[in-house]
PyMOL commands that place a pseudoatom at each C-alpha (Angstrom):
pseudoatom trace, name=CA, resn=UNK, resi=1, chain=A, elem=C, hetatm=0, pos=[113.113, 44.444, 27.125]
pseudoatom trace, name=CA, resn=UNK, resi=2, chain=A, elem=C, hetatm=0, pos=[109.883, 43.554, 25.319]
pseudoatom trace, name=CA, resn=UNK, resi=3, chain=A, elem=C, hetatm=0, pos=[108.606, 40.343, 26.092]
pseudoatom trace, name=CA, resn=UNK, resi=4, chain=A, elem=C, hetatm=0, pos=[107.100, 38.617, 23.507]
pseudoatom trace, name=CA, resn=UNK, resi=5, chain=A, elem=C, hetatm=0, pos=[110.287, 38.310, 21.258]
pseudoatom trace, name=CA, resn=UNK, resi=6, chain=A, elem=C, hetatm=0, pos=[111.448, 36.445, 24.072]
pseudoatom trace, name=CA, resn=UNK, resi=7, chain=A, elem=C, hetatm=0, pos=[109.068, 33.989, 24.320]
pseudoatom trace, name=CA, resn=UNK, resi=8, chain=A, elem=C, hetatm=0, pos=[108.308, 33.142, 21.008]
pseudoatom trace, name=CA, resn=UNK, resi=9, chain=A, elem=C, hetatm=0, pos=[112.034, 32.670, 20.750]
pseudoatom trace, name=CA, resn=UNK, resi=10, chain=A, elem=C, hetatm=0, pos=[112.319, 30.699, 23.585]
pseudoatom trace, name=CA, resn=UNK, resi=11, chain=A, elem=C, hetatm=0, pos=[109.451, 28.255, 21.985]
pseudoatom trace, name=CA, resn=UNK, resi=12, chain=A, elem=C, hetatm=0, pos=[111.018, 28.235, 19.514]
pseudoatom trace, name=CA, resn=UNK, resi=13, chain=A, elem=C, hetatm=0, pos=[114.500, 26.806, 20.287]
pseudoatom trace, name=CA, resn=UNK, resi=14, chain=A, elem=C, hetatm=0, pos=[112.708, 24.966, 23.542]
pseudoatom trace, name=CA, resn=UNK, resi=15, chain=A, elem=C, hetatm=0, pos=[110.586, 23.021, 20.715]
pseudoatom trace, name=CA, resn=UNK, resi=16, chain=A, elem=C, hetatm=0, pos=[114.154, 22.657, 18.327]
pseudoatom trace, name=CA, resn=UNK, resi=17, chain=A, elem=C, hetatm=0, pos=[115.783, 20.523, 21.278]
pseudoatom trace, name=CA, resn=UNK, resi=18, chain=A, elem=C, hetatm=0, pos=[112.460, 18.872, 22.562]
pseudoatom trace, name=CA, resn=UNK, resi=19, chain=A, elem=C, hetatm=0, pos=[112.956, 17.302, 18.801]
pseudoatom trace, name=CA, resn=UNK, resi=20, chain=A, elem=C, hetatm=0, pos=[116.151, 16.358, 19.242]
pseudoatom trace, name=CA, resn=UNK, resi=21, chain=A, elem=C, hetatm=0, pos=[115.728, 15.051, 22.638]
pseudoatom trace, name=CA, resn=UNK, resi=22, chain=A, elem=C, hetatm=0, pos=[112.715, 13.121, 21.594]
pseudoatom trace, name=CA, resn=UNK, resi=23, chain=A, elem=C, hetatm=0, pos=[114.094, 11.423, 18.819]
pseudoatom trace, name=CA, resn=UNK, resi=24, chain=A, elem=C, hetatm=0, pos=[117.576, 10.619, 20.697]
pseudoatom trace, name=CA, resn=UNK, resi=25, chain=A, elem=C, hetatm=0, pos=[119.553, 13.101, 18.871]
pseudoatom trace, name=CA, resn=UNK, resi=26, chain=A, elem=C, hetatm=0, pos=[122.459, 14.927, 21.190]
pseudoatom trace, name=CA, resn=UNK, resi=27, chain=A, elem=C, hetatm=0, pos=[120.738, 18.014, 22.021]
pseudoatom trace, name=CA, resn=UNK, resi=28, chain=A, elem=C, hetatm=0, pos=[123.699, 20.152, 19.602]
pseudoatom trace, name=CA, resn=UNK, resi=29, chain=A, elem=C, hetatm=0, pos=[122.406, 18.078, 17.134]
pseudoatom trace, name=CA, resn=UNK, resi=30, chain=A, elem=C, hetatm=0, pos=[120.996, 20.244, 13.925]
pseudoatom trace, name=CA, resn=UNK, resi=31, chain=A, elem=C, hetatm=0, pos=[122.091, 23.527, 15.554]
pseudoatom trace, name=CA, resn=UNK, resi=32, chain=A, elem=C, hetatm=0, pos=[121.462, 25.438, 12.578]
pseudoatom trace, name=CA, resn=UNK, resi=33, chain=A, elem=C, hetatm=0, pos=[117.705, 24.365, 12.654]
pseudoatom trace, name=CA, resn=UNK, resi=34, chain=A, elem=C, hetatm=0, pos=[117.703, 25.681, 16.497]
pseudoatom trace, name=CA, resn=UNK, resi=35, chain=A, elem=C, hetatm=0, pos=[119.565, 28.944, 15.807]
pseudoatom trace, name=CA, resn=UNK, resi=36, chain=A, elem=C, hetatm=0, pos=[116.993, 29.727, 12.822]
pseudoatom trace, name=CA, resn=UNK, resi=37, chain=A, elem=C, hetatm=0, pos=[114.004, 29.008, 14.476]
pseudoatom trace, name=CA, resn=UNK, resi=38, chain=A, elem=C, hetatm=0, pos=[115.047, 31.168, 17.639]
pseudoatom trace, name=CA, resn=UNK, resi=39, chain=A, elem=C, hetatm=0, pos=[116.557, 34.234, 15.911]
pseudoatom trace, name=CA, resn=UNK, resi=40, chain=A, elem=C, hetatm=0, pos=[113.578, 34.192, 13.398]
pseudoatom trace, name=CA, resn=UNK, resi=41, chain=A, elem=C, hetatm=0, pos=[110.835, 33.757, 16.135]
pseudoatom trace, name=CA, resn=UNK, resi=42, chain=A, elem=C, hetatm=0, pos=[112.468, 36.483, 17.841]
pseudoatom trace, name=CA, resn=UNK, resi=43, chain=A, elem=C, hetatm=0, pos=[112.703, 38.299, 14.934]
pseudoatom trace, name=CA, resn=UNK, resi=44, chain=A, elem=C, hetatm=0, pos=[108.969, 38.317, 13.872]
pseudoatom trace, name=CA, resn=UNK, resi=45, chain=A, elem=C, hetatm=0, pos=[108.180, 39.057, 17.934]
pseudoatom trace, name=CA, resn=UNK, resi=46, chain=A, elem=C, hetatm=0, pos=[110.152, 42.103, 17.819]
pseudoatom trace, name=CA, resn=UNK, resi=47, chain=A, elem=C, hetatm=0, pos=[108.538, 43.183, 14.746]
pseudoatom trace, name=CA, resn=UNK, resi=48, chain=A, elem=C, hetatm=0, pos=[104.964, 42.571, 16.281]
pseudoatom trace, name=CA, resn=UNK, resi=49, chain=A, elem=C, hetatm=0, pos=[106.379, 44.320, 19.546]
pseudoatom trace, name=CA, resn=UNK, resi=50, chain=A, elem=C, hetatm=0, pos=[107.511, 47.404, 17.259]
pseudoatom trace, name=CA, resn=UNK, resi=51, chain=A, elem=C, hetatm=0, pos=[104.185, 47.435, 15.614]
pseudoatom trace, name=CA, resn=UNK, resi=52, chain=A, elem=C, hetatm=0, pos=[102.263, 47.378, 18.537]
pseudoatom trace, name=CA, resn=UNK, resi=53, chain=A, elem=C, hetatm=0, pos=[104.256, 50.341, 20.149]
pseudoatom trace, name=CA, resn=UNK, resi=54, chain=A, elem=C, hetatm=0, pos=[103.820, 52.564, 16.804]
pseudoatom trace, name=CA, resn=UNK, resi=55, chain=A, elem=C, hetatm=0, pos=[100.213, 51.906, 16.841]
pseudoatom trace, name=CA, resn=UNK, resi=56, chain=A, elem=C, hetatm=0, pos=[100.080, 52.856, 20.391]
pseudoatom trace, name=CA, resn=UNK, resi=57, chain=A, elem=C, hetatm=0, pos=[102.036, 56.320, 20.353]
pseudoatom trace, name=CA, resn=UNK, resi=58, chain=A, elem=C, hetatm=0, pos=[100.050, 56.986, 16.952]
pseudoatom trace, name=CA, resn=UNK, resi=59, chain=A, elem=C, hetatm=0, pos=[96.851, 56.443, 19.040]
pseudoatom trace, name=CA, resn=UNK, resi=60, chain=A, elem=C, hetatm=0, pos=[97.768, 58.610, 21.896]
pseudoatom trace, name=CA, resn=UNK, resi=61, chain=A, elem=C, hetatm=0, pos=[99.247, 61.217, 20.056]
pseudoatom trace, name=CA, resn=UNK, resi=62, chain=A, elem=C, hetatm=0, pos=[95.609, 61.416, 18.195]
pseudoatom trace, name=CA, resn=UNK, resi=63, chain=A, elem=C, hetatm=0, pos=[94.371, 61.421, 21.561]
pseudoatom trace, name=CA, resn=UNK, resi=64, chain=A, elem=C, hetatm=0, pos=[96.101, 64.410, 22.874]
pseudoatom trace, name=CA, resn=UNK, resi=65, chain=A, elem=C, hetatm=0, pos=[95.732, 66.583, 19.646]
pseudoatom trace, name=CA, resn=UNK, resi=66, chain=A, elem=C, hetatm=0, pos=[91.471, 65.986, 19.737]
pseudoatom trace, name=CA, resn=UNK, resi=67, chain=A, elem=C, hetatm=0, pos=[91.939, 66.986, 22.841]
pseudoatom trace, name=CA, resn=UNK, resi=68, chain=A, elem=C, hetatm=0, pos=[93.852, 70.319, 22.300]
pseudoatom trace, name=CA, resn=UNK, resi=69, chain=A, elem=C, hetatm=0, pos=[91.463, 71.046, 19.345]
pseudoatom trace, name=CA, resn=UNK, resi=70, chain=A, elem=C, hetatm=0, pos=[88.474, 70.964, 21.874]
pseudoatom trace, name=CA, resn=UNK, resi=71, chain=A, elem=C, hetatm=0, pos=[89.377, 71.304, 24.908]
pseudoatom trace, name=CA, resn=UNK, resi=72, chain=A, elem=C, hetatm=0, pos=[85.854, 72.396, 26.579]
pseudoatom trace, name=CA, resn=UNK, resi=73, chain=A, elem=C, hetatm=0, pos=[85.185, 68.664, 25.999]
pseudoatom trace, name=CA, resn=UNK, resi=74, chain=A, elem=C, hetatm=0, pos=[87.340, 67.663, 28.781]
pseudoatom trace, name=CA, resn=UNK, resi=75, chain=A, elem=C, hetatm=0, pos=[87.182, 69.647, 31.594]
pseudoatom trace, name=CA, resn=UNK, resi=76, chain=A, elem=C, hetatm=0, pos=[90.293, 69.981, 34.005]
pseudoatom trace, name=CA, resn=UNK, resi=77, chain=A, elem=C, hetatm=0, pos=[89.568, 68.452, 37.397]
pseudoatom trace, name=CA, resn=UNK, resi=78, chain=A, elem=C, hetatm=0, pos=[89.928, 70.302, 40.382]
pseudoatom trace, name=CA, resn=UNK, resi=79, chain=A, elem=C, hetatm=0, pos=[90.942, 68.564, 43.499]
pseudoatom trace, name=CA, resn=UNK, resi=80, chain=A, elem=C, hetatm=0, pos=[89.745, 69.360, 46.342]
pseudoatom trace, name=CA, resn=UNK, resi=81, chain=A, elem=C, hetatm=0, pos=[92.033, 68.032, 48.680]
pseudoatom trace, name=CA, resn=UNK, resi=82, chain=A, elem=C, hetatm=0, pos=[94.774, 71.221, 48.533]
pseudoatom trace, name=CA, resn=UNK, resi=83, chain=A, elem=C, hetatm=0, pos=[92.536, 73.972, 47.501]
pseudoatom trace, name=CA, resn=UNK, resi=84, chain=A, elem=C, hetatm=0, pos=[91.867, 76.772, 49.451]
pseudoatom trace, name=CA, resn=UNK, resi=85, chain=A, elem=C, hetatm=0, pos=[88.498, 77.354, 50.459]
pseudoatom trace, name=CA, resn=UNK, resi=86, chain=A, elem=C, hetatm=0, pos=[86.905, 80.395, 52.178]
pseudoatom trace, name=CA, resn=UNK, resi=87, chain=A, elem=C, hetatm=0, pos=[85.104, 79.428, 55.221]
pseudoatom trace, name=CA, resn=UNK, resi=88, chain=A, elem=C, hetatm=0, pos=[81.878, 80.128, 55.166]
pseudoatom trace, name=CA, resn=UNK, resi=89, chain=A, elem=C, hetatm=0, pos=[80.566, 81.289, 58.964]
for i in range(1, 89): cmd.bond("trace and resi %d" % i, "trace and resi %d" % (i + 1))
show_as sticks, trace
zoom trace
């Protein structure tokens, strides 16, 4: 679950009954207005979520093909730790 839909959403309808609360409306009061403000802060969070990710795969996917175009660039590490090494006496 991404998180920034969530918490621009939950500012959202947190600030909707702070509102209410502070002008001593019930807290239902204007439920509309809270319902809008959530779903459409959510809304533009998932959209800047979705955004990010494409941008992200996009860049990595770049990445990868550079990499298979020249791959003498980036030398393949050999570990040392399981390799088998002639002794030398």
């Amino acid at each position: 679950m991404p998180w920034l839909p969530v918490i621009l959403g939950g500012f959202a309808t947190l600030g909707s009954l702070a509102t209410n609360y502070y002008k001593g409306w019930p807290l239902y009061a204007q439920f509309y207005r809270t319902l809008i403000l959530g779903g459409g802060a959510y809304g533009i969070g998932y959209g800047i979520h979705k955004t990010y990710e494409r941008r992200k795969h996009v860049r990595l996917h770049a990445i990868e093909h550079y990499k298979s175009m020249f791959p003498d660039r980036f030398p393949q590490r050999i570990s040392d730790i399981f390799s088998y090494k002639k002794e030398t006496r």
